[in-house]
SERO-4910 file (N, C-alpha, C, O; in steps of 0.05 Angstrom, whole numbers):
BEGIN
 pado doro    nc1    nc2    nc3   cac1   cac2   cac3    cc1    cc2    cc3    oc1    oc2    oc3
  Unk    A   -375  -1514    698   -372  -1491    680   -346  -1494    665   -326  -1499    678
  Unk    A   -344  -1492    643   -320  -1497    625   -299  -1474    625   -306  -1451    628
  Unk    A   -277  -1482    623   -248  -1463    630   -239  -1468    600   -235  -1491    590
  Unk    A   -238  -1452    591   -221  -1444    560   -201  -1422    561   -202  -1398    566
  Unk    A   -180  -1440    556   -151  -1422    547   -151  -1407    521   -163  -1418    502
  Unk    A   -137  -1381    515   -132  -1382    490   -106  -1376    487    -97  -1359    502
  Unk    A    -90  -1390    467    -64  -1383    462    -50  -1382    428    -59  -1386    405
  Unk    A    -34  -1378    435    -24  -1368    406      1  -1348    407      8  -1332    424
  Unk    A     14  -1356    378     40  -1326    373     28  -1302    382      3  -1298    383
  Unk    A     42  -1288    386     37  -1256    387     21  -1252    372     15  -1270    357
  Unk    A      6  -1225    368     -9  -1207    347    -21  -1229    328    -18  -1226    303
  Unk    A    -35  -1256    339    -59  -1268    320    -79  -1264    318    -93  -1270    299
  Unk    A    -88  -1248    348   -114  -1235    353   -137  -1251    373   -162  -1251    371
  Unk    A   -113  -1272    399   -119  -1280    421   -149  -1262    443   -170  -1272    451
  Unk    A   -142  -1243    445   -149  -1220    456   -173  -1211    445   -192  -1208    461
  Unk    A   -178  -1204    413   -206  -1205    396   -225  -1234    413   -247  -1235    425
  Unk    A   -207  -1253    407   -226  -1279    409   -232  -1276    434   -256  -1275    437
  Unk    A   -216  -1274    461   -226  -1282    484   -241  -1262    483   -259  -1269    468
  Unk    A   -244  -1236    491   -266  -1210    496   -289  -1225    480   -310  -1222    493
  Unk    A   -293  -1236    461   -317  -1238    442   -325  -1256    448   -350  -1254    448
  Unk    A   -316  -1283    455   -329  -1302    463   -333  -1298    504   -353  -1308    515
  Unk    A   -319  -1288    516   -332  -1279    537   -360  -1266    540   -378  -1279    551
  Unk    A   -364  -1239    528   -389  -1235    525   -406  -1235    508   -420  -1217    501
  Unk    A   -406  -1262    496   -427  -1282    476   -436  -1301    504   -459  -1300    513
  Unk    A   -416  -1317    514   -430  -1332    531   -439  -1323    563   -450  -1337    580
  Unk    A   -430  -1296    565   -452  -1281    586   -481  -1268    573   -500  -1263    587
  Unk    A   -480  -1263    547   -507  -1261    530   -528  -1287    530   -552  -1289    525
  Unk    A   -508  -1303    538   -526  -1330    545   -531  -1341    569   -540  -1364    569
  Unk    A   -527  -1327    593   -532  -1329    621   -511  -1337    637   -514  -1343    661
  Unk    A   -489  -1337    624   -467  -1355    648   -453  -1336    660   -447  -1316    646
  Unk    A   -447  -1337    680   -430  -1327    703   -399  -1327    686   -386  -1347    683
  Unk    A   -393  -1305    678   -364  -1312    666   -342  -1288    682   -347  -1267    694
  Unk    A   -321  -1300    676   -294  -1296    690   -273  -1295    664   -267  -1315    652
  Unk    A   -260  -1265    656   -244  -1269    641   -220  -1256    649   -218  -1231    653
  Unk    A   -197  -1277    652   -174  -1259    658   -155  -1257    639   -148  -1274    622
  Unk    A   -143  -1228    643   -119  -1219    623    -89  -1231    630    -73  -1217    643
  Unk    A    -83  -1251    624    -59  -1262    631    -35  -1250    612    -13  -1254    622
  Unk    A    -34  -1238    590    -26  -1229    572     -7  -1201    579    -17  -1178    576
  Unk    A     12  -1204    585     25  -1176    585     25  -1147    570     36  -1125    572
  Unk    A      8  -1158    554      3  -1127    528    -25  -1116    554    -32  -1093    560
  Unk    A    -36  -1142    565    -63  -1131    580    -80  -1103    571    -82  -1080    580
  Unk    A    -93  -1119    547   -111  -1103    524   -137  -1113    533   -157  -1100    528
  Unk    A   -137  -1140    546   -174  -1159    548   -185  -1136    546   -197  -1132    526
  Unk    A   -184  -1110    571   -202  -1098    579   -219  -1081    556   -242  -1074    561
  Unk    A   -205  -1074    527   -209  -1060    510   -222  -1080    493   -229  -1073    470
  Unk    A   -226  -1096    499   -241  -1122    484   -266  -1130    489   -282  -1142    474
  Unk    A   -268  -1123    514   -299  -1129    529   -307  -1109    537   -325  -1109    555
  Unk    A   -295  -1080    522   -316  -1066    531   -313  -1043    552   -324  -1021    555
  Unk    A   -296  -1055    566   -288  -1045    596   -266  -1014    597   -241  -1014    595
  Unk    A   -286   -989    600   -262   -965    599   -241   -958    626   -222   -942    628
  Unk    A   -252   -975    643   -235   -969    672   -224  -1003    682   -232  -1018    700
  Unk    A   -209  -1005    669   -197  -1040    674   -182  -1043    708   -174  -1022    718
  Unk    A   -179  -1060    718   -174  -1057    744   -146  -1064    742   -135  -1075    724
  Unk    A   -136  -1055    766   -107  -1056    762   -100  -1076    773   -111  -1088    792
  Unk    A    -68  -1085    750    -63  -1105    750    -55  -1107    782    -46  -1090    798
  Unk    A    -62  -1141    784    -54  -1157    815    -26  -1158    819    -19  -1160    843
  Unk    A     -4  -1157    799     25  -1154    812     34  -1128    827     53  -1128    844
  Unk    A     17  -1104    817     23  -1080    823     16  -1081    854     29  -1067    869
  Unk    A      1  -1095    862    -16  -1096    893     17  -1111    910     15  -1135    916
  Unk    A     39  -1101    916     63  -1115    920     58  -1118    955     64  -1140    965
  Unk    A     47  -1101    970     41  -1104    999     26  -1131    996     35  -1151   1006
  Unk    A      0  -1129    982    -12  -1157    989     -7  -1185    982    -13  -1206    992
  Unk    A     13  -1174    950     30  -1210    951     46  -1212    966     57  -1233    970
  Unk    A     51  -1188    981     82  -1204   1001     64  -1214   1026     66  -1237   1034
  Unk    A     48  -1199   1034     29  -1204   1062     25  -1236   1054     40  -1251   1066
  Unk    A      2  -1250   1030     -9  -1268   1022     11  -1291   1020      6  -1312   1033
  Unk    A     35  -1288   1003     46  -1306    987     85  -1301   1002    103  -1318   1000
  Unk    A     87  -1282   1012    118  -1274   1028    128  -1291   1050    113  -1306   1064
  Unk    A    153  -1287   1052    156  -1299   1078    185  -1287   1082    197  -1272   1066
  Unk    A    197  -1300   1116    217  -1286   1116    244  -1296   1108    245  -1321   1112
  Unk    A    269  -1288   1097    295  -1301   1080    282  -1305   1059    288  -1328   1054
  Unk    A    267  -1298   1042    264  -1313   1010    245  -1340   1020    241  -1357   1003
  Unk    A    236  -1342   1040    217  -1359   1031    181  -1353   1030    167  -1336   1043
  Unk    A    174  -1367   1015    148  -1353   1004    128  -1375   1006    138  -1396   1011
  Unk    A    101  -1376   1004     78  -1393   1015     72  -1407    990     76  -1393    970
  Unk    A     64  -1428    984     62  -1440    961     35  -1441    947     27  -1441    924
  Unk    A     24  -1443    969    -13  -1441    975    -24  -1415    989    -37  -1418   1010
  Unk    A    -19  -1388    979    -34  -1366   1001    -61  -1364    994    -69  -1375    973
  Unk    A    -69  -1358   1001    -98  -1341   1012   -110  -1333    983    -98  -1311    982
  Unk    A   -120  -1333    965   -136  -1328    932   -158  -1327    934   -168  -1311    918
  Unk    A   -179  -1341    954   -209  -1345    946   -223  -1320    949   -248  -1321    949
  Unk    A   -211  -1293    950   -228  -1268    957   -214  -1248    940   -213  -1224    946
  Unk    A   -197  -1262    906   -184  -1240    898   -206  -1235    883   -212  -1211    883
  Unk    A   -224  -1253    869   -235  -1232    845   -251  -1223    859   -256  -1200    851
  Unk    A   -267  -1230    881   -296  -1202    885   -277  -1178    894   -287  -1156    894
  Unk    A   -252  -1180    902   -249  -1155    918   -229  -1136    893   -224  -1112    896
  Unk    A   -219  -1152    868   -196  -1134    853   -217  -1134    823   -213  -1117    805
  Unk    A   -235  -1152    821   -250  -1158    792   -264  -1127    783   -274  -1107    796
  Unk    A   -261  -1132    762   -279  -1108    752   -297  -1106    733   -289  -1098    711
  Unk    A   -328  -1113    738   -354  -1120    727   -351  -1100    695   -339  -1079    696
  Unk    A   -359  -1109    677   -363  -1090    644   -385  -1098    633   -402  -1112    646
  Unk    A   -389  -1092    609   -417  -1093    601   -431  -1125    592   -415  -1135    576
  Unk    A   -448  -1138    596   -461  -1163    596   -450  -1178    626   -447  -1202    630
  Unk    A   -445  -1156    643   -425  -1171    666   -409  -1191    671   -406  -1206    690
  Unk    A   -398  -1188    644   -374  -1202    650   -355  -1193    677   -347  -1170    675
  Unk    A   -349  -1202    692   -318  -1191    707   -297  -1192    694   -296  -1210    677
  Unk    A   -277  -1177    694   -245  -1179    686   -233  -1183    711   -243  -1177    733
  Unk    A   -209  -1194    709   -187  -1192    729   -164  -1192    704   -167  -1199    681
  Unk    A   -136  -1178    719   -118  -1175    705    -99  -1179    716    -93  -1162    733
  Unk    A    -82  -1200    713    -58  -1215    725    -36  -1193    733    -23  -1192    754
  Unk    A    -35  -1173    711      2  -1166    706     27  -1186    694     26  -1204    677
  Unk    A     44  -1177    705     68  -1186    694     91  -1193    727     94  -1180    748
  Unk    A    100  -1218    717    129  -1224    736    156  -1212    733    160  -1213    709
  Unk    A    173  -1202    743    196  -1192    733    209  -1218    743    208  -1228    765
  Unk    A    222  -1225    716    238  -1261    727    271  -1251    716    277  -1241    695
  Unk    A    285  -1255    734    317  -1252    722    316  -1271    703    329  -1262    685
  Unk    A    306  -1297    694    306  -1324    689    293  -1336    676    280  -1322    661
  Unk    A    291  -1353    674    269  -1372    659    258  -1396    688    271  -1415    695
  Unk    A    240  -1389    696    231  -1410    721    229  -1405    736    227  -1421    753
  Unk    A    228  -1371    742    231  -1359    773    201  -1361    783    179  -1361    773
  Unk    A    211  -1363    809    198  -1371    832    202  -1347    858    220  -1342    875
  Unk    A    175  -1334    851    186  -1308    876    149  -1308    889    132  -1323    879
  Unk    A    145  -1292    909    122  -1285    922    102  -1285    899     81  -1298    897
  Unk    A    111  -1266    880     87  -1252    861     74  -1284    843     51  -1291    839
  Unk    A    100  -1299    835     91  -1317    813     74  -1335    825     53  -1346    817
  Unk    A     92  -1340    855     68  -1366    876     43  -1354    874     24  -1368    867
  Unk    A     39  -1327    879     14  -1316    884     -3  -1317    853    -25  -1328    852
  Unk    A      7  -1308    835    -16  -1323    818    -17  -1342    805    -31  -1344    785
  Unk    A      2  -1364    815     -6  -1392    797    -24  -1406    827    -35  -1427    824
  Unk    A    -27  -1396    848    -45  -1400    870    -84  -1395    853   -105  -1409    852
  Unk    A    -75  -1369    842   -103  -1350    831   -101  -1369    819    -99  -1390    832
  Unk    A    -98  -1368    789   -101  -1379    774   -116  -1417    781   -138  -1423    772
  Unk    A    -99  -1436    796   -110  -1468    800   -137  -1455    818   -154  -1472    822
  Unk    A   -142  -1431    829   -171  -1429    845   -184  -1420    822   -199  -1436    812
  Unk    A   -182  -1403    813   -203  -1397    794   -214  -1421    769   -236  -1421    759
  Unk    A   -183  -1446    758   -203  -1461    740   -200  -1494    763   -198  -1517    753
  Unk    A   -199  -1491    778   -214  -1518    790   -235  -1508    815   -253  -1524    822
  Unk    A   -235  -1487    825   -256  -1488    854   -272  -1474    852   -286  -1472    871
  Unk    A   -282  -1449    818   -302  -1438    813   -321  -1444    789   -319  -1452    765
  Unk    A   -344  -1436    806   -369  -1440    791   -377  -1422    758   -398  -1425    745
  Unk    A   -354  -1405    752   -360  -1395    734   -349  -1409    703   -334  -1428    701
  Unk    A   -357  -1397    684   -341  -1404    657   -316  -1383    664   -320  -1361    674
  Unk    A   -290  -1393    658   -268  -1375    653   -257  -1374    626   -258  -1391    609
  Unk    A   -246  -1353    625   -239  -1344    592   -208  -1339    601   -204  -1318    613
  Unk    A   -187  -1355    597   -166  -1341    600   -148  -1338    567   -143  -1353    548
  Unk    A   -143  -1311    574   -128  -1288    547   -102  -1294    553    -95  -1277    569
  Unk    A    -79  -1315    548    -60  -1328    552    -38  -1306    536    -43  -1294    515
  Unk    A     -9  -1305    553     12  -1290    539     20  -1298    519     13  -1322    520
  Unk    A     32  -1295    497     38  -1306    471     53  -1332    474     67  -1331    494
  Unk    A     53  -1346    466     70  -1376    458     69  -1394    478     49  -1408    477
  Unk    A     84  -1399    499     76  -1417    515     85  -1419    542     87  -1440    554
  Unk    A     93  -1390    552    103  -1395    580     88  -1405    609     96  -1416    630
  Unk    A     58  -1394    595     43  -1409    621     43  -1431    624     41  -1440    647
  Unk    A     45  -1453    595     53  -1481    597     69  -1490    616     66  -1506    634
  Unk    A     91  -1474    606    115  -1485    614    109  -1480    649    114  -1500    663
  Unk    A    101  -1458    661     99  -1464    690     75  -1477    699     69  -1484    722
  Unk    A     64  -1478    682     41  -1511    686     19  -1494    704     10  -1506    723
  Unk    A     11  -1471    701    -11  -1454    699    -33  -1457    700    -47  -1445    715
  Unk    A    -46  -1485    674    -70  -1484    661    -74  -1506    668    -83  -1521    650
  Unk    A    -71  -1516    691    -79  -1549    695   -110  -1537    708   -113  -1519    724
  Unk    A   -133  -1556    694   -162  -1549    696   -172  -1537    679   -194  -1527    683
  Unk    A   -157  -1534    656   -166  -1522    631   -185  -1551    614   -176  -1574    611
  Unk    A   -209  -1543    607   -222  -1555    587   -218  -1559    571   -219  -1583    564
  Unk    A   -208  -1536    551   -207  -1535    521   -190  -1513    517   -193  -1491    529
  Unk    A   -173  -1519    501   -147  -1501    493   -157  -1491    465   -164  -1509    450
  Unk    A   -157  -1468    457   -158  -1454    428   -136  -1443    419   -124  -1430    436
  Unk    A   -130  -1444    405   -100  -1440    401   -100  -1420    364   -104  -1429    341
  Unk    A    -94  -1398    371   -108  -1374    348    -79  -1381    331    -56  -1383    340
  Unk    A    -86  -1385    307    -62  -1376    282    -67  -1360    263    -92  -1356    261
  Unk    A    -53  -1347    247    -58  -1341    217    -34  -1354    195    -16  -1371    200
  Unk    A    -38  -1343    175    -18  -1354    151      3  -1338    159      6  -1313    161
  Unk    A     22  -1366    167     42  -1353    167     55  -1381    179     42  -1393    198
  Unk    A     78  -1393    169     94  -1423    178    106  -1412    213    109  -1433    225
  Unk    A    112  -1392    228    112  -1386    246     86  -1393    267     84  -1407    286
  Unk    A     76  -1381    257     40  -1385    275     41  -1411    272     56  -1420    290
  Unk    A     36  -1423    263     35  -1455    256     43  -1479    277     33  -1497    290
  Unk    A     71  -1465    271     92  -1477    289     91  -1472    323     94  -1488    341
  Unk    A     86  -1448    322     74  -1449    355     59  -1460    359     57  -1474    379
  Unk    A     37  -1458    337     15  -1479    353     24  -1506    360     14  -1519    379
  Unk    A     35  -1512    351     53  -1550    341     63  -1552    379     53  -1566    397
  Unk    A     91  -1526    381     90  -1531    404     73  -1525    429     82  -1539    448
  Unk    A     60  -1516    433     36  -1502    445     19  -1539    448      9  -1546    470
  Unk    A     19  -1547    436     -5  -1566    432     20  -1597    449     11  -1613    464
  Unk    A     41  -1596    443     60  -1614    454     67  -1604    486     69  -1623    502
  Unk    A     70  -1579    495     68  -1581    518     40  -1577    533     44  -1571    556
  Unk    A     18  -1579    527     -3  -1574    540     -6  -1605    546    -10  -1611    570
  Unk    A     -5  -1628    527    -11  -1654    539     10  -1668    549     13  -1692    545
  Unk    A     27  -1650    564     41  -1651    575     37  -1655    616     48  -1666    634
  Unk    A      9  -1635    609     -8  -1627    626    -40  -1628    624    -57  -1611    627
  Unk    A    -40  -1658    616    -64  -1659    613    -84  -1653    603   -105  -1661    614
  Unk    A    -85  -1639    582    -95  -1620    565   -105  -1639    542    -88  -1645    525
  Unk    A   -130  -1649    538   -135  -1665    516   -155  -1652    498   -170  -1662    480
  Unk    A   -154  -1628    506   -178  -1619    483   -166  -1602    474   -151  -1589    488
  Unk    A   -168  -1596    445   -153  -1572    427   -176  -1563    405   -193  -1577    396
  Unk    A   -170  -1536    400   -178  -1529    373   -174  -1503    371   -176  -1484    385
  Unk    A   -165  -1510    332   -155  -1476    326   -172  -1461    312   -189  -1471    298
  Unk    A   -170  -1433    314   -172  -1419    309   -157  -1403    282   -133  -1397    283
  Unk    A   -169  -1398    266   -145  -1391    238   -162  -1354    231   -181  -1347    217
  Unk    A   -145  -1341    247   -150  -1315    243   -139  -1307    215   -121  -1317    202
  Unk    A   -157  -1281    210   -146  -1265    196   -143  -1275    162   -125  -1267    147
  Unk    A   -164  -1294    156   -162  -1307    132   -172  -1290    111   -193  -1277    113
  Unk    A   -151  -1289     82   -166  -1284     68   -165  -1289     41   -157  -1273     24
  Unk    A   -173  -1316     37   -173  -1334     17   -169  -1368     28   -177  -1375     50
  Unk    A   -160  -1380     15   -154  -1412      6   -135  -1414     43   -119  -1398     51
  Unk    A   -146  -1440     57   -133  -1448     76   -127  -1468     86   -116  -1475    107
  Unk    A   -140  -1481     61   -128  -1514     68   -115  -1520     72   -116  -1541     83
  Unk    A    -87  -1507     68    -57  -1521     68    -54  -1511    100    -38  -1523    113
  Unk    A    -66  -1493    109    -58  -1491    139    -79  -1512    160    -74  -1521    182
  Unk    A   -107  -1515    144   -125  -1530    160   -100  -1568    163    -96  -1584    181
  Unk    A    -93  -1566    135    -69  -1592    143    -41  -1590    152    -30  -1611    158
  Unk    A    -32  -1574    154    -13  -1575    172    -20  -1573    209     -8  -1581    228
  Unk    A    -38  -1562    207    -56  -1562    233    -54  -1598    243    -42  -1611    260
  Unk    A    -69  -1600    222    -87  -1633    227    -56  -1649    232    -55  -1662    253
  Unk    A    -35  -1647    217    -12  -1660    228      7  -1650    250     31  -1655    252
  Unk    A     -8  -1634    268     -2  -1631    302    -25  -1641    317    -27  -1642    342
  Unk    A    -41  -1648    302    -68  -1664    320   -100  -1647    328   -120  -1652    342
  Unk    A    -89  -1621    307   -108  -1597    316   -131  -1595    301   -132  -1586    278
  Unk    A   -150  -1601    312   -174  -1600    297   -191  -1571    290   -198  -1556    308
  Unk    A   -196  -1567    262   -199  -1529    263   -222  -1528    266   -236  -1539    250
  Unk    A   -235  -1509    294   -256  -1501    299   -262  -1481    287   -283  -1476    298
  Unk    A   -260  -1463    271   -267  -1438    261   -242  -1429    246   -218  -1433    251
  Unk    A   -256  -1414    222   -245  -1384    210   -254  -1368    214   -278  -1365    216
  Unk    A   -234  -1345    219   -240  -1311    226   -236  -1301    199   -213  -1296    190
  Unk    A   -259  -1296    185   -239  -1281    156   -225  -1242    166   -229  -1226    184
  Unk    A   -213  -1243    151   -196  -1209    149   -223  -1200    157   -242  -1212    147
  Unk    A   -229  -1175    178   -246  -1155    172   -246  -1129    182   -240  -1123    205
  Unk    A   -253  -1111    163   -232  -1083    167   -257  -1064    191   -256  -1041    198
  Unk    A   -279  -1085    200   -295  -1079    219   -282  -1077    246   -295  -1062    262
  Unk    A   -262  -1087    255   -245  -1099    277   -214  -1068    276   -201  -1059    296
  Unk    A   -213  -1062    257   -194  -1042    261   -213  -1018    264   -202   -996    271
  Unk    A   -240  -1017    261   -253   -990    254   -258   -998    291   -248   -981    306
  Unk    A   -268  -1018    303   -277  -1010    326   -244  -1008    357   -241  -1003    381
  Unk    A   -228  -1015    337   -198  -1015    349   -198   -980    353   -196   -969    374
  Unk    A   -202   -967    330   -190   -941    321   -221   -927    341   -213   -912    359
  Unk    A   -244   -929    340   -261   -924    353   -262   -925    388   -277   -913    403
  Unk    A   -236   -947    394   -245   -954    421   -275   -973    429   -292   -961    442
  Unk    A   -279   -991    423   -303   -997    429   -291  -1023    425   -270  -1030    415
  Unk    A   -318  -1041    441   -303  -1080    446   -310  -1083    403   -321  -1069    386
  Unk    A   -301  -1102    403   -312  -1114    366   -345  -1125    371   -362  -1124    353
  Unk    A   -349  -1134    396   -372  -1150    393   -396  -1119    392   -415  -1121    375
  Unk    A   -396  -1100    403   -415  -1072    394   -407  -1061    368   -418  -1042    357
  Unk    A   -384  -1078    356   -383  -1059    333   -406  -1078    310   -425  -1068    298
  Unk    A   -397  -1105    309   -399  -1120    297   -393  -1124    273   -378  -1107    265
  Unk    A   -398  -1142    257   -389  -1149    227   -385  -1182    222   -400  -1198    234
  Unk    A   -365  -1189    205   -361  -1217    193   -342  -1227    210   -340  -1252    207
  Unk    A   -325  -1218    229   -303  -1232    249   -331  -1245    269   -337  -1268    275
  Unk    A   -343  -1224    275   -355  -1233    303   -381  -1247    305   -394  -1255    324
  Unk    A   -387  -1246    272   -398  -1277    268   -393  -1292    264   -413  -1307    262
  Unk    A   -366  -1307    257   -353  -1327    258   -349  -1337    282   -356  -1359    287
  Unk    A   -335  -1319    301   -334  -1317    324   -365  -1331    342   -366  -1341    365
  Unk    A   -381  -1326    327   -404  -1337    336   -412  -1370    336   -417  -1385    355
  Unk    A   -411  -1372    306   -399  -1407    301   -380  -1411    319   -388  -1424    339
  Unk    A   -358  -1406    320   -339  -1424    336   -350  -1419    367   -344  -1438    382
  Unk    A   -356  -1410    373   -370  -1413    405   -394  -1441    405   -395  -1458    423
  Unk    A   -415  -1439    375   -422  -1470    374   -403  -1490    369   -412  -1513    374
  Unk    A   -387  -1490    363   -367  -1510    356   -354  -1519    383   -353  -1543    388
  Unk    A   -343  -1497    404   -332  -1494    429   -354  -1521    446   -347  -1543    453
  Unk    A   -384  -1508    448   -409  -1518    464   -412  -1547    445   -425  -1564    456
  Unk    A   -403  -1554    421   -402  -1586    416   -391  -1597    428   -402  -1613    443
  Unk    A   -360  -1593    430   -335  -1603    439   -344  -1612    465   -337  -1634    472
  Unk    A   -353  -1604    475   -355  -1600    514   -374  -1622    512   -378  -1630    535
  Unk    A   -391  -1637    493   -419  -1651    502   -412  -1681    498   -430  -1698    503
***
């Protein structure tokens, strides 16, 4: 079952893509798994979902029980294989959600109960399960950097116009094959007009563009509505549709 990351700058519209291609490919029978790794932790408003389950850092008894120990030391490997049936929370085309939360790090690299405990979740969910996973990645590249996504398939990596977006992707794409990560493709949200000059600056980080999302003011109406984009529908989330064939090439 294929494990797809999505990442990207802030506010490119990570979160649109994962919810939409999550329940596209449970419209198509697969067992999917989408988690909110994302600290804004919006997935749930993306797929649909009005009662999202609470985030797994907040559960602080059971990371310390799982992942604690005594003086500061903590388990490296705890106990994961029974988080999503028991914290997941089923939405419409049954997808499940799970929702990571957030680490409080004094630092850059911290290493406490909570973070062991979900970079534990996380290597069980994309190497020892049978489902497709959709993970909704925090902006730019910190899960890289703690080497998070090892068992990831295919990295998507969302931009728009803008030499910023760009550039994350650049780095985004240098530390992932860092980690093994040989499959890429972007995503160029929010287009509206001429994009060649970004489809080549892409191509000179090695990024091959799977899809355009053009601008569509369908996606703020079902934002302002509350409702996932894929019930609202329109011209994003048929694009969105192509690049899910584009995704199912890649993989063959």
């Amino acid at each position: 079952m294929i494990k797809i990351a999505i990442s990207g700058k802030g506010g490119v519209g990570k979160t649109t893509l994962s919810g939409t291609l999550a329940r596209l490919l449970a419209r198509l029978g697969y067992d999917v798994l989408a988690i909110d790794a994302d600290p804004s932790m919006n997935l749930a408003s993306a797929l649909g979902i009005k009662n999202p389950p609470k985030p797994l850092t907040g559960f602080t008894e059971l990371i310390d029980e799982r992942a604690g120990g005594p003086a500061g030391v903590f388990k490296l490997n705890p106990k994961v294989d029974d988080i999503v049936e028991k914290f997941g929370v089923t939405g419409p085309d049954n997808v499940k959600l799970l929702v990571l939360g957030t680490v409080e790090r004094g630092g850059s690299g911290c290493m406490c109960p909570a973070s062991s405990f979900l970079k534990a979740l996380l290597r069980h969910v994309l190497l020892k399960t049978n489902s497709v996973v959709i993970l909704d990645m925090e902006a730019g590249v910190e899960h890289l950097g703690r080497g998070t996504t090892r068992g990831i398939d295919i990295m998507l990596i969302v931009v728009e116009p803008g030499a910023r977006s760009i550039e994350t992707a650049g780095r985004i794409v240098e530390l992932a094959r860092q980690i093994d990560i040989r499959k890429f493709g972007a995503i160029i949200n929010k287009a509206g007009g001429e994009t060649k000059d970004i489809e080549d600056q892409l191509k000179g980080y090695g990024i091959e563009v799977f899809g355009i999302i053009p601008y569509d003011t369908s996606l703020v109406h079902a934002d302002m509505e509350n409702i996932a984009p894929i019930d609202k529908g329109g011209a994003a989330v048929e694009a969105i549709k192509n690049i899910l064939d584009k995704v199912s090439m890649a993989q063959e």
